[in-house]
C-alpha positions in Angstrom: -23.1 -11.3 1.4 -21.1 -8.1 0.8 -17.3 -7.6 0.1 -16.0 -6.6 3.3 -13.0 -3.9 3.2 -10.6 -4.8 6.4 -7.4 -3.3 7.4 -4.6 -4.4 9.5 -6.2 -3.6 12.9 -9.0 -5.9 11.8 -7.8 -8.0 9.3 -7.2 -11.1 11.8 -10.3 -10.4 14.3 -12.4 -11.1 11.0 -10.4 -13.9 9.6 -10.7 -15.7 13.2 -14.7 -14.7 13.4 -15.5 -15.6 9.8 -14.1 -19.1 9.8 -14.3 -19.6 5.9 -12.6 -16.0 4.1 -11.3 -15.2 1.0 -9.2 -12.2 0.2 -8.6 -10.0 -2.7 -5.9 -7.9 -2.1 -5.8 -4.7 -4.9 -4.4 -1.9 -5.2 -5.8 1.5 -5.9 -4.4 1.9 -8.9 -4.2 -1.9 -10.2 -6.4 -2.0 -13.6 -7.1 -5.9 -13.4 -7.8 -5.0 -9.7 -10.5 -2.5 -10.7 -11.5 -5.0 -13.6 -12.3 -7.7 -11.0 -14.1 -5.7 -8.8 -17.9 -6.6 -10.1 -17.1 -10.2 -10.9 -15.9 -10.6 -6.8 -18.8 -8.8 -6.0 -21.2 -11.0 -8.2 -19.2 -14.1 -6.3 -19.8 -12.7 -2.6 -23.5 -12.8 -3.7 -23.6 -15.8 -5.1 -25.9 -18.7 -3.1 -23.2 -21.2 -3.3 -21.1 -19.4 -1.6 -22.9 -18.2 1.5 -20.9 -19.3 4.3 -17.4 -17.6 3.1 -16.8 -14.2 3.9 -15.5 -12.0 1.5 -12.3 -9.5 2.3 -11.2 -6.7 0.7 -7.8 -5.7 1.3 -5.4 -2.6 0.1 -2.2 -4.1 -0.2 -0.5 -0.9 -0.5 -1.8 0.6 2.6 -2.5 -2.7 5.0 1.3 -4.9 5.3 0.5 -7.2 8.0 -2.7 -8.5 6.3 -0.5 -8.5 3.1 2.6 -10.7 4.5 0.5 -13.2 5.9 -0.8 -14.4 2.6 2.3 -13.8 1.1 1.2 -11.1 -1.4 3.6 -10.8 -4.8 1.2 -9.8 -7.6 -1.9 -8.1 -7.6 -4.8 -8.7 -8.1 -3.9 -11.8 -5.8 -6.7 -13.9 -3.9 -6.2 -15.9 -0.4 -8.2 -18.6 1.3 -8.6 -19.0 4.7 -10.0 -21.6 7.5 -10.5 -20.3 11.2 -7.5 -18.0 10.5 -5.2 -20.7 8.5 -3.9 -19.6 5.2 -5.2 -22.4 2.5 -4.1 -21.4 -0.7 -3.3 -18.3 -2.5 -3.2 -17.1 -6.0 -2.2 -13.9 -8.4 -5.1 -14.1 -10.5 -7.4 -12.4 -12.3 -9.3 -14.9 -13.9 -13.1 -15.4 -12.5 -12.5 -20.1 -13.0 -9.4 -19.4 -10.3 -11.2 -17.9 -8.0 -14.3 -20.0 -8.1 -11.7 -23.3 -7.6 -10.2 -21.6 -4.8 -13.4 -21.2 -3.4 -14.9 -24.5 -3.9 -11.5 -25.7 -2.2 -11.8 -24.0 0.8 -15.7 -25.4 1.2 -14.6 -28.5 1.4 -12.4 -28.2 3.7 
């Protein structure tokens, strides 16, 4: 599946139509942002995780999406279930991710 950019005027259509999301929220000029790019990308195409959707989300630019997850460090990474914020993370560590993932599956 490809990484989805939304903004605030879609931001919580798709999080309500998706049912399982996860976020990355960046910033344009955030170097660990940029440096995570391919490995989300390789993640959103990854087989075990075909039923998530996966958002991307200028945090600069989008601060309704941004205060829902409670955004304080980018790169930073939310979960959610039919619209419910599950867990969020400032991380930009690949194991993280994949955990937070994995979580929200089983939920």
């Amino acid at each position: 599946m490809a990484v989805v950019v939304s903004t605030d005027q879609d931001f919580k259509d798709t999080l309500a139509a998706s049912g399982k999301v996860i976020v990355k929220y960046y910033a344009d000029w955030c170097g660990s942002c940029k440096l995570f790019a391919p490995k989300y990308k390789r993640l959103s195409n990854d087989g075990r995780f075909s039923d998530v959707a996966f958002l991307d989300v200028n945090a600069e630019e989008n601060e309704a999406a941004r205060k829902l997850a409670g955004v304080d460090n980018l790169p930073f990474f939310a979960t959610f279930s039919n619209g419910e914020l599950v867990e969020s993370s400032a991380s930009s560590k690949e194991e993280v991710v994949v955990k937070m993932i994995e979580t929200l599956l089983e939920k």
